[in-house]
C-alpha positions in Angstrom: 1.9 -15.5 -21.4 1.0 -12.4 -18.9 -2.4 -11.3 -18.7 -3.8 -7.7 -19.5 -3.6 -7.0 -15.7 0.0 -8.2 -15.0 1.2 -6.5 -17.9 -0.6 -3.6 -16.5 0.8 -3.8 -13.2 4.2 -4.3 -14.6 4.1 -1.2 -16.6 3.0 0.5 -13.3 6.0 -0.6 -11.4 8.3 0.4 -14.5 6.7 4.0 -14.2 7.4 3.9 -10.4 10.9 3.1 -10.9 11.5 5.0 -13.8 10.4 8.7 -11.9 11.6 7.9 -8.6 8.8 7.0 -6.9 9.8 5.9 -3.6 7.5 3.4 -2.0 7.1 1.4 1.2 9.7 -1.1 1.1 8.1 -4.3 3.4 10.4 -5.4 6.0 11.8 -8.6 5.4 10.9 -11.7 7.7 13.1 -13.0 10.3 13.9 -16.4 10.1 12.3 -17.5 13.0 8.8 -15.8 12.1 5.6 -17.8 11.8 5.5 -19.9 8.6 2.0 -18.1 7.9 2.9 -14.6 8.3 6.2 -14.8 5.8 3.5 -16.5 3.5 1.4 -13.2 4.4 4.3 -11.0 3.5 5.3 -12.8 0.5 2.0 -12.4 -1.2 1.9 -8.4 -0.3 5.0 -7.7 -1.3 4.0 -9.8 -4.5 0.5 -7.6 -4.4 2.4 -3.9 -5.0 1.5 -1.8 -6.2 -1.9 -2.6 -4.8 -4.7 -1.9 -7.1 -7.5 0.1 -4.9 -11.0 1.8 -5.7 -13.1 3.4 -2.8 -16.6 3.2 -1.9 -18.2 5.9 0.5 -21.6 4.4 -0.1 -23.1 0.2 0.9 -24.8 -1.4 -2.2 -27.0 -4.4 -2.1 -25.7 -7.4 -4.3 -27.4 -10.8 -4.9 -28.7 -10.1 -1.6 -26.3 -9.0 0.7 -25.0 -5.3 1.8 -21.2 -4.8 -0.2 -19.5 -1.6 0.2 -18.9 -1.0 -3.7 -19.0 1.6 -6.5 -21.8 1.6 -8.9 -20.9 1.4 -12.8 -23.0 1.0 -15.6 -21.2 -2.1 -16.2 -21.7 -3.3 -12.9 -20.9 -3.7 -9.5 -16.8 -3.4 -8.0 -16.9 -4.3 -4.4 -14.2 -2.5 -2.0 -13.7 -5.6 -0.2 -13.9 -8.6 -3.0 -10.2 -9.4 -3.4 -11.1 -10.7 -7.1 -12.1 -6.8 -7.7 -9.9 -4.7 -5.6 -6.8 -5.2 -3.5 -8.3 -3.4 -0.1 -8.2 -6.0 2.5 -4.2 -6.5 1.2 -4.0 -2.7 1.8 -5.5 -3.0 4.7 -3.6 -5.9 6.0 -0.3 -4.1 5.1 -1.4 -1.2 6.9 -2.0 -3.1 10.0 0.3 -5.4 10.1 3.5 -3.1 10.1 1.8 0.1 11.4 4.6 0.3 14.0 7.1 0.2 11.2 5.2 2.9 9.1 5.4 4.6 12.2 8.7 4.5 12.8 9.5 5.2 8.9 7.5 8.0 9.0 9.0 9.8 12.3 12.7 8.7 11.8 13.5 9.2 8.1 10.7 12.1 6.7 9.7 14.0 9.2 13.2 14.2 10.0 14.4 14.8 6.3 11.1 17.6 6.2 12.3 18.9 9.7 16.1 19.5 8.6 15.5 20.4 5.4 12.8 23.2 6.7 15.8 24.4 9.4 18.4 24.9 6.9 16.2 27.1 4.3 15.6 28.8 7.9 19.5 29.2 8.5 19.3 27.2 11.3 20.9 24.1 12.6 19.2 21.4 13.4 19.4 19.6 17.1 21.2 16.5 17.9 19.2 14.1 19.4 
């Protein structure tokens, strides 16, 4: 039996394929990576869509400084993986930056670029 928050995350990813939704597809691992970084990537990929709240203020909590958002209900700190999925975020970000990078540059910038040139009437260079 599925709990309320896989079920909820679940319906998310059924929403994301339904529209079209194109997300960050995670690179798969060679076969000669480090053991510990396919386990990394395996439990991000198993993390999306990554459920994330942010905090632009630092709260004190049973004694110690959290960067968190106040409720009436309580306390959900940014960087508690049992409250948020940040730090997985974060370690996606990092992790495959170059990647992103890359992504970004070679597939939508160009798509924006060419698609900007021909409502233009021009052609777009070769590279």
């Amino acid at each position: 039996m599925y709990d309320k928050e896989h079920m909820f995350v679940l319906k998310v990813m059924e929403e994301i394929e339904r529209e079209g939704i194109k997300i960050y597809p995670l690179p798969d691992c060679d076969s000669d990576e480090d053991e510990d970084y396919k386990e990394q990537v395996r439990q991000l990929k198993a993390a999306v869509p990554f459920a994330v709240c942010g905090a632009g203020q630092q709260l004190e909590v049973r004694g110690r400084r959290v960067r968190g958002r106040l409720y009436p209900w309580g306390v959900v700190e940014v960087e508690n993986p049992e409250h948020c999925d940040f730090i997985k975020l974060r370690t996606m970000l990092i992790t495959h930056m170059q990647d992103l990078q890359e992504v970004t540059q070679e597939v939508h910038y160009e798509n924006y670029r060419s698609e900007r040139l021909a409502r233009s009437g021009q052609v777009p260079k070769r590279h």
